[in-house]
C-alpha positions in Angstrom: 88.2 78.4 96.6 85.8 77.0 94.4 84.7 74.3 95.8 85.1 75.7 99.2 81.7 78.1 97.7 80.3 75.5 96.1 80.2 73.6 99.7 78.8 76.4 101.6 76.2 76.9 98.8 74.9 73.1 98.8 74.8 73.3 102.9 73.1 76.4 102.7 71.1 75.6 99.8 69.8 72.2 102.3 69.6 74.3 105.5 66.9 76.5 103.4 69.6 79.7 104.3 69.4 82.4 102.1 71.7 84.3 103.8 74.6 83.4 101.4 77.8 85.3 103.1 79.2 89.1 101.7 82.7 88.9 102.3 85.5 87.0 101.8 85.6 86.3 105.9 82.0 85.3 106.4 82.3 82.9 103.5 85.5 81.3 105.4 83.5 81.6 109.1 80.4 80.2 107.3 82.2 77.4 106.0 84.3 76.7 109.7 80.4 76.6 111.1 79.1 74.1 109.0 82.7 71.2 108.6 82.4 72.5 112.3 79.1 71.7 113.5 79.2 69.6 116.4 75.8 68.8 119.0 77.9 68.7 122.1 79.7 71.2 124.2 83.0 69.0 124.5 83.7 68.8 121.1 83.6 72.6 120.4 85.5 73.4 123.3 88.6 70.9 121.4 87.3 71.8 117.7 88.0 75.5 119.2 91.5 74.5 120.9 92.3 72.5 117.9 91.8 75.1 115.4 93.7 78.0 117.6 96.7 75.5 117.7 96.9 74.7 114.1 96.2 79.0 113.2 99.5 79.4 115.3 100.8 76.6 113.0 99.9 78.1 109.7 101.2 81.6 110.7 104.5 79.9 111.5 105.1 78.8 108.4 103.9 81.0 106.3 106.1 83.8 107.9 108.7 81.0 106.5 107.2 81.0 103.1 106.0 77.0 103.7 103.2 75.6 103.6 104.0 72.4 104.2 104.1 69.9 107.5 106.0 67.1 108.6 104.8 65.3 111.6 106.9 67.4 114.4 105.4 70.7 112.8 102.0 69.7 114.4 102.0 70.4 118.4 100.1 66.9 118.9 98.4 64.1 117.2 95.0 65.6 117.9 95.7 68.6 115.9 97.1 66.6 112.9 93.6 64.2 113.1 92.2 67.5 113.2 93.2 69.1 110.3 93.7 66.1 107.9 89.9 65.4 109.4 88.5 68.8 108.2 90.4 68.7 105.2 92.9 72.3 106.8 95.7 69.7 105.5 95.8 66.9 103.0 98.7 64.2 103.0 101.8 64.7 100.6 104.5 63.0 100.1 107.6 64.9 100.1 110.5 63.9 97.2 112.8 61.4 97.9 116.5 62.6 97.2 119.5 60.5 95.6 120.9 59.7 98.8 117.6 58.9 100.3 115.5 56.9 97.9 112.7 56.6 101.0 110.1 58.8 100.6 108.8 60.8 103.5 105.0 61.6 104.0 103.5 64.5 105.7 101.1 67.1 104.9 100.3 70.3 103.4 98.1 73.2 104.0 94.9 72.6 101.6 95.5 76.1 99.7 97.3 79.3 100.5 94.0 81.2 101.4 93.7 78.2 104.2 96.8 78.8 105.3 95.9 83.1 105.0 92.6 82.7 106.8 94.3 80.2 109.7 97.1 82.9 109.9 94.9 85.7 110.5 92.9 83.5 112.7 96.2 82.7 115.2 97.0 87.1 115.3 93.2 87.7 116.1 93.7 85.2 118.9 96.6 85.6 120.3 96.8 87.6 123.4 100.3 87.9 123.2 99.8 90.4 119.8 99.0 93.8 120.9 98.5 97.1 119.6 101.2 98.1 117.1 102.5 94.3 116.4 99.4 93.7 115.1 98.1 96.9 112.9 101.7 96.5 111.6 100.1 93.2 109.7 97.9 95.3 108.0 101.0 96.7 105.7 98.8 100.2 104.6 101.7 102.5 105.5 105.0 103.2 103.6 106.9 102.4 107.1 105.7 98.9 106.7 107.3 96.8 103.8 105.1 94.9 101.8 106.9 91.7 100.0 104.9 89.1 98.1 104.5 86.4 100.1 101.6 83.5 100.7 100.6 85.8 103.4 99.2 88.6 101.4 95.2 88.0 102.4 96.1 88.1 106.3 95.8 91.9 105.9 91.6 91.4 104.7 91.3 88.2 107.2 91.9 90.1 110.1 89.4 93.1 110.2 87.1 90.1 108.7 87.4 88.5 111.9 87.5 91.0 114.3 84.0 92.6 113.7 82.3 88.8 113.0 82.3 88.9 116.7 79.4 91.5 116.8 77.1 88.4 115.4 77.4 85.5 118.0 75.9 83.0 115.3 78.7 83.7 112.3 81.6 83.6 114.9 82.1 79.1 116.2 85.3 80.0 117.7 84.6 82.6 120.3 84.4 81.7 124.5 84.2 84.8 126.5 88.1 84.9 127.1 88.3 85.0 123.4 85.7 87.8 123.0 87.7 89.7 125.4 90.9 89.5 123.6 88.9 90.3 120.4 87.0 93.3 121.6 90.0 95.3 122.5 91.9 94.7 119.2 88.7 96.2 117.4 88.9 99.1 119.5 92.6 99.1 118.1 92.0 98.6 114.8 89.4 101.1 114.4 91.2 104.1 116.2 94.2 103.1 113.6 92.0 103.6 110.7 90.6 106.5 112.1 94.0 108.3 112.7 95.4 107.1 109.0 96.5 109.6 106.6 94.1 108.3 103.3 95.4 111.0 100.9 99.4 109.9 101.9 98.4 106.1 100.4 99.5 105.0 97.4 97.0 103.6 95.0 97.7 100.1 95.9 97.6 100.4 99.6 94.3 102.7 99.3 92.8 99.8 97.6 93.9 97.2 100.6 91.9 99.7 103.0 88.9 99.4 100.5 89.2 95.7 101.4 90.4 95.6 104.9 87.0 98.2 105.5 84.9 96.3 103.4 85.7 93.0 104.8 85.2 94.4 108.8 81.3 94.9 107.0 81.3 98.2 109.7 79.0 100.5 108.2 81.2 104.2 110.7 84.4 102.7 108.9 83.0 102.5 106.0 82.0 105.7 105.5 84.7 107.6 107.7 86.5 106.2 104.4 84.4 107.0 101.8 83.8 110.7 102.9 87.6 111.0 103.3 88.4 110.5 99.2 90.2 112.8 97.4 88.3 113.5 94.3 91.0 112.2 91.9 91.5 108.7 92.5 94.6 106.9 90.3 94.6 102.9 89.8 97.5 103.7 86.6 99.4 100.1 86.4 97.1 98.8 89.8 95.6 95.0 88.6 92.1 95.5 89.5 90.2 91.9 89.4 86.4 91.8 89.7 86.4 91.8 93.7 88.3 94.8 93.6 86.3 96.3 91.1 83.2 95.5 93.5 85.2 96.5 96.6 85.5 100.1 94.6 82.2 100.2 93.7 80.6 99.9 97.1 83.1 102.2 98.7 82.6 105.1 96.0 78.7 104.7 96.1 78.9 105.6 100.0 80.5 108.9 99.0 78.6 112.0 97.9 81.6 113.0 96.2 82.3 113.3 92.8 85.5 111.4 91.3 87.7 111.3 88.6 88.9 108.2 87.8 92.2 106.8 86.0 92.0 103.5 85.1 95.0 103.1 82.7 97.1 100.2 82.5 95.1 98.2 85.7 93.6 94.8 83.3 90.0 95.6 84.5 88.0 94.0 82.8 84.4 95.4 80.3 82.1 94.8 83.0 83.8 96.2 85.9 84.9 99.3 83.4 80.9 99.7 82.9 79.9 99.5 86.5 82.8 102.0 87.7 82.2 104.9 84.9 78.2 104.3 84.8 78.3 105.7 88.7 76.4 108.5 88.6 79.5 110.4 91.2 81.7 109.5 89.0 82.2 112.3 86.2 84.9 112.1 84.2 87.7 108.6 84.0 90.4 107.6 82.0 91.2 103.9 80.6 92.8 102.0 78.2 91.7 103.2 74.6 91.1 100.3 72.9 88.9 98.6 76.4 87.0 102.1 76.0 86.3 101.8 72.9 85.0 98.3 73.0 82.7 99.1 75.9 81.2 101.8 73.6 80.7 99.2 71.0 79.5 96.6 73.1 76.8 99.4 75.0 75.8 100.5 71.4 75.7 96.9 70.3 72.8 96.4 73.5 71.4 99.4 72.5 72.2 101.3 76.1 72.4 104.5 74.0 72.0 106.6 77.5 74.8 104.8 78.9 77.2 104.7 75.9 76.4 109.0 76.0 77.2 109.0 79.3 80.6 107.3 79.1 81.7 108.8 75.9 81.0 112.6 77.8 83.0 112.0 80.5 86.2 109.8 79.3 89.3 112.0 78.6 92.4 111.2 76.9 94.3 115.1 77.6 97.1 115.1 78.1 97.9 112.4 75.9 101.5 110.4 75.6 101.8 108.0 72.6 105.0 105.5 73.9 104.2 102.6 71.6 102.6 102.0 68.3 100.2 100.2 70.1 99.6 103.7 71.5 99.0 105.4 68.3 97.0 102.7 66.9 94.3 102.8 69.5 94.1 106.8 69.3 93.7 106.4 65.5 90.7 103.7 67.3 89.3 106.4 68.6 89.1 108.7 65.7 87.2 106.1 63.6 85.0 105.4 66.6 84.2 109.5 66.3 83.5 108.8 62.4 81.2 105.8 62.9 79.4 107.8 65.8 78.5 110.9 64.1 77.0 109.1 61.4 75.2 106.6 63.4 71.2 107.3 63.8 69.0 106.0 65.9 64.8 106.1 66.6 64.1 108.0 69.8 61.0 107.4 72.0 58.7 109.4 69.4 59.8 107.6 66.5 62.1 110.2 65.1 65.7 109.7 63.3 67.8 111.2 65.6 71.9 111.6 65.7 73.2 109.7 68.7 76.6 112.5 69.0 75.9 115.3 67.2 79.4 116.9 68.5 82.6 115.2 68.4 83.5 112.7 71.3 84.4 115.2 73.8 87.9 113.7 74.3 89.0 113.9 71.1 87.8 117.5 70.6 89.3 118.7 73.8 92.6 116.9 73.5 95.1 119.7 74.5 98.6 118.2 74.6 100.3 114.9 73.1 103.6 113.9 73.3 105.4 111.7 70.9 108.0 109.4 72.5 108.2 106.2 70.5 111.5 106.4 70.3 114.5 105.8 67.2 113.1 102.2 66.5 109.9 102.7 66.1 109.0 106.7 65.6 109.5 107.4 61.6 106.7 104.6 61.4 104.2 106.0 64.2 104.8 109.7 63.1 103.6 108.8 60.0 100.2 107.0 61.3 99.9 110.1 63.9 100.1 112.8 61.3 96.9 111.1 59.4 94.8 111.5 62.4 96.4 115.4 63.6 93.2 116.9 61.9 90.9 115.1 64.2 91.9 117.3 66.7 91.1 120.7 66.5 92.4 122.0 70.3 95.8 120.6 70.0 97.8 123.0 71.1 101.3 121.4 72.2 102.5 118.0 70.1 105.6 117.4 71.8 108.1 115.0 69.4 110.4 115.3 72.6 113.4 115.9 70.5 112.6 115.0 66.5 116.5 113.4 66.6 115.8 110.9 69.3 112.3 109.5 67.6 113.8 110.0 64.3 110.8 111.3 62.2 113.3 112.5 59.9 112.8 115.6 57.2 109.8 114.2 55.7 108.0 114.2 59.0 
């Protein structure tokens, strides 16, 4: 993938284009367009066959979980030339086994998002996929069963591709037969999103949409999504990378909604955790303690004091469950991050000392409800560290040990 960006950047960077591609399909049809170019009309017309051929290819075998070809996988020499040309494939040698010392030499896709983008490429294309065979591909209902697979970027490939065709000049591999076919799965794929149920999707298939919509670049689907929200959106235990972070982001900034967000457990990382609870429509989130914490230090470290006020209002903690003493640790975090913020002064545009929190954070002064459940192994040592913090909170109104026995706090505790 790298190097596959770094190619289209030096090409356009030589062409004088500064119209560096948005998604992840324009960068893949930008890059087709320039190992593609050709000055006369035969060799797109077999560049175009070629390609379509070894998409059917790809899909083939991926459905197989292969990416790897031997010589009678490729429908002719041409298309083998072809994709060992444009570096589709690259040659490999496959392992010789005891009985057959000889080793036998083939090819293999260059990488799996090759192998995605030619497998979304052959579904787009082919006439023979209609209707519900192919919105089945994009796996966002429960009645389709997602399994991990080196297929799992056909989903964002395929609205990619269908809506390139509303620009002639990002889309080398349309003839008007093509356009045809093309035209009427859009009309397909829109009316599906239009009829899907957003608030039925789980968390991880709402996020897919935010990519399938995002990558179709469509500004009606776009915001048919965004104004379709629910207010409280839940990524608890969803992996969100930087694209999906920025995939969020532009989806929630089309909304005039306002959202609460729960970000627990989903790895994201300080700057997308910034960039998400900064949005001005979204009011209140939780995250991870400890990452919450260390984006208040790092914004008071850079001195955004308006931003650090604004995150530290709307982060909540209630209710709160402490399962590990990992758990308690980072809530004992937060009460010394309370401490150091209350005391902390800083010079406000007339010069003045002034207190940057002159109230408690608000989530540890409205925190309600926490349950204990570390469990026999591990709960007479967390009770203890819990009950030197209990004072910090001065609404608890329910601390649930969930059965003193079964975490064994014992008499003392």
């Amino acid at each position: 993938m790298c190097r596959l960006i770094c190619f289209v950047c030096e090409v356009a960077f030589e062409m004088g284009d500064q119209d560096l591609p948005s998604t992840l399909t324009s960068l893949f049809i930008k890059f087709l367009h320039q190992k593609l170019a050709s000055t006369t009309d035969t060799a797109v017309i077999q560049n175009r066959q070629n390609l379509a051929r070894l998409a059917q290819v790809a899909w083939s075998l991926g459905q197989k979980q292969q990416n790897s070809l031997k010589s009678d996988h490729f429908p002719s020499k041409e298309v083998k030339e072809f994709a060992l040309t444009y570096s589709f494939a690259l040659p490999f040698a496959f392992p010789s086994y005891k009985d057959n010392r000889e080793e036998e030499f083939g090819s293999v896709f260059s990488s799996f998002i090759i192998q995605n983008f030619l497998g979304a490429l052959h579904l787009v294309l082919a006439e023979e996929v209609k209707d519900k065979s192919f919105t089945k591909h994009l796996s966002l209902t429960a009645k389709v069963k997602r399994s991990l697979s080196w297929l799992d970027l056909v989903p964002r490939f395929l609205p990619g591709l269908l809506f390139l065709q509303n620009d002639p000049k990002r889309h080398p591999l349309l003839d008007e037969e093509m356009e045809r076919i093309l035209t009427k799965k859009q009309n397909t794929f829109s009316k599906y999103i239009k009829k899907l149920e957003i608030h039925d999707l789980s968390p991880a298939r709402l996020l897919e949409l935010f990519h399938c919509v995002h990558e179709s670049e469509d500004h009606y689907l776009l915001q048919h999504v965004a104004l379709r929200l629910q207010s409280d959106l839940s990524f608890q235990g969803i992996v969100l990378t930087p694209p999906d972070v920025y995939v969020l982001h532009s989806i929630l900034t089309r909304s005039k909604k306002e959202f609460s967000l729960d970000l627990r457990s989903s790895a994201i990382d300080l700057q997308g955790l910034k960039q998400l609870v900064c949005m001005k429509n979204v009011t209140s989130f939780r995250a991870s303690l400890s990452d919450t914490v260390r984006l208040w230090e790092s914004l008071q470290q850079a001195k955004e004091y308006e931003l650090l006020a604004v995150s530290i209002e709307k982060f909540t903690v209630d209710p709160f469950q402490a399962k590990t003493l990992k758990d308690v640790d980072d809530l004992a975090g937060l009460v010394r991050m309370q401490e150091k913020m209350i005391h902390h002064r800083i010079k406000n545009a007339s010069g003045c000392i002034e207190n940057l929190c002159t109230l408690e954070i608000p989530a540890v002064k409205n925190l309600r409800q926490l349950e204990f459940a570390l469990g026999p192994s591990c709960g007479p040592q967390g009770f203890l560290k819990l009950v030197e913090i209990l004072d910090a909170f001065p609404s608890l109104q329910h601390l649930d040990l969930d059965a003193p026995s079964e975490n064994e706090i014992g008499d003392a505790g």
